[in-house]
N, C-alpha and C positions, 0 to 999 in steps of 0.2 A: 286699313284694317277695320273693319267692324267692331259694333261692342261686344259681340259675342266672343269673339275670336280674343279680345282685349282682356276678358271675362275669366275665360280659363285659362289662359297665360298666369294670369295674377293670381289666381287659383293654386295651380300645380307650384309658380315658384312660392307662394306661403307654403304651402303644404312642403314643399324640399325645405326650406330654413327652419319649420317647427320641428322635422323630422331632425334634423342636422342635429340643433342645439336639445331634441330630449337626449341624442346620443352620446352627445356630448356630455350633458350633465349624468348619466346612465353612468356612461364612463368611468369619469372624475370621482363619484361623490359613491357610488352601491356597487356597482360589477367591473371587472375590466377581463378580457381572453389573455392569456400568458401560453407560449407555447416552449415545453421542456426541451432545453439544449444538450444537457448530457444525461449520462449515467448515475449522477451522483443520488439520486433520490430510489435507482433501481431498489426494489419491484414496489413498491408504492407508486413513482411515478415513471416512464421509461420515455429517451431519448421519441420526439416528437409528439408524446399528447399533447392534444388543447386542454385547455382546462380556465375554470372562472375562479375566478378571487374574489370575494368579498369585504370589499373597503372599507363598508358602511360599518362591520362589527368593531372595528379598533377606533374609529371616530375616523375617518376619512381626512386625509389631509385638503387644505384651501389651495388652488391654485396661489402660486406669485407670492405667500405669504408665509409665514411660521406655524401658522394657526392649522388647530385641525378642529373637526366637527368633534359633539360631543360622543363616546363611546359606548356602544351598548355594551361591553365585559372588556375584559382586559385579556391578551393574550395567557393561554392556560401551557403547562408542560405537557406536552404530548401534539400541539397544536403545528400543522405542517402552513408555514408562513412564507410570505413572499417580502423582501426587501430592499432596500439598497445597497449594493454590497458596500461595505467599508473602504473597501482598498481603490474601486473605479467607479464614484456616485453615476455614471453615466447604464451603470446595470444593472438587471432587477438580478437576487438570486433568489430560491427556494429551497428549504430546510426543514428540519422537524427542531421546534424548541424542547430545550433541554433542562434549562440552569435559569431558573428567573432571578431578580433581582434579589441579592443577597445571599443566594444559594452556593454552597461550594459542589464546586465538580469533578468528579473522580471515575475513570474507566478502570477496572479493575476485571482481572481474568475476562475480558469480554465483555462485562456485565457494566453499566453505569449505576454510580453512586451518588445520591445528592445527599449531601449533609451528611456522610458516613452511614446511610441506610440505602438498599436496593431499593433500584428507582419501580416503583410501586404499578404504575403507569402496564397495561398489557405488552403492550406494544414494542418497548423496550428490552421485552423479554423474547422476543421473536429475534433479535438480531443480536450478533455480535460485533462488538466495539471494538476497535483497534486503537492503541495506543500509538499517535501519530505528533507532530508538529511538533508545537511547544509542550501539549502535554503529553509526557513519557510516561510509563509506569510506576505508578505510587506519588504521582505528584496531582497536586490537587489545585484549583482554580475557583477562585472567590468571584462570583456574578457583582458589576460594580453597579450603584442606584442608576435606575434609569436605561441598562441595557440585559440583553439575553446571552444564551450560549446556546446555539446551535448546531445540527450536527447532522448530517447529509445518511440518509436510511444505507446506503452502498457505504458503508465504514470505510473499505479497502480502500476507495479512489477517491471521496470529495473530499474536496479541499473547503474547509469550514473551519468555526469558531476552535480548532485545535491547531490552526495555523495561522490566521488571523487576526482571531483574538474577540470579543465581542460585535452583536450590533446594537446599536443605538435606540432606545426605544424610538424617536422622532425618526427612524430610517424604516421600521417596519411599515408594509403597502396595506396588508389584508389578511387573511387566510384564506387557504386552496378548498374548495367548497368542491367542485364536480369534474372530473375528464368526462370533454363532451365528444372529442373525435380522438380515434378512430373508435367507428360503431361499436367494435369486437370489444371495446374497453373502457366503454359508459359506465362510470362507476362515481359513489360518493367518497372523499378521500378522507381519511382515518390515521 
């Protein structure tokens, strides 16, 4: 083999492992693709968009470690998150937060209550809430340090923090930032 031939050989596989490992660190640390399983997020997000998440703004968790990077803001109420679900660590879900740390929570006539006032939030006002799982009507849930209450935009059908109970700050991934496919439904999510 010549040294030309030896040349770009060495070439192109640098060029495949620098590519590999920024995709890698791209991955892990700022973006990752999530694509939506069911209905629970309907019409925010619907059974197969892609969509990116943004890891970098919660501080990104470290590979192999407990550690995460430091965070640009903190998860806010109205914020549609991506996490680990509680009940099977092996899977991401996505939710709209509701109930931050310390918050009580209350669905009431359709409507969500935090801290005994209408949840403020626009967005909240566009849906109606169903009283589901553990919380029934008139009963109320205290956010404990450290985690959220979440709550799926399709009331009627996900199954979330009203039948499972909080997630864990250290389980949330990112926020949902953009659906990139399908064309018809390139949108930024809210």
């Amino acid at each position: 083999m010549s040294l030309k031939k030896k040349s770009v050989l060495r070439d192109w596989t640098e060029s495949i492992i620098i590519a590999f490992f920024l995709a890698l660190v791209i991955r892990t640390f700022l973006v990752q693709a999530f694509k939506i399983p069911t209905g629970s997020m309907r019409m925010t997000l619907i059974e197969g968009d892609l969509i990116l998440v943004n890891k970098f703004v919660y501080g990104a968790k470290v590979p192999f470690t407990d550690q995460r990077l430091p965070a640009v803001r903190q998860p806010k109420r109205g914020d549609v998150v991506v996490f680990i679900y509680p009940e099977d660590k092996s899977k991401d879900f996505i939710k709209r937060l509701v109930g931050l740390p310390g918050d009580t929570v209350e669905i009431r006539g359709g409507s969500i209550y935090i801290n005994d006032k209408s949840a403020e939030e626009q967005i909240f006002n566009q849906i109606y809430y169903y009283n589901r799982g553990q919380l029934e009507a008139g009963q109320k849930m205290t956010v404990p340090a450290d985690s959220y209450f979440v709550l799926g935009d399709n009331s009627a059908t996900s199954k979330d923090s009203r039948y499972w109970g909080f997630v864990p700050k250290n389980y949330v991934l990112g926020q949902a930032m953009v659906v990139y496919w399908p064309l018809n439904r390139i949108k930024v999510i809210k």
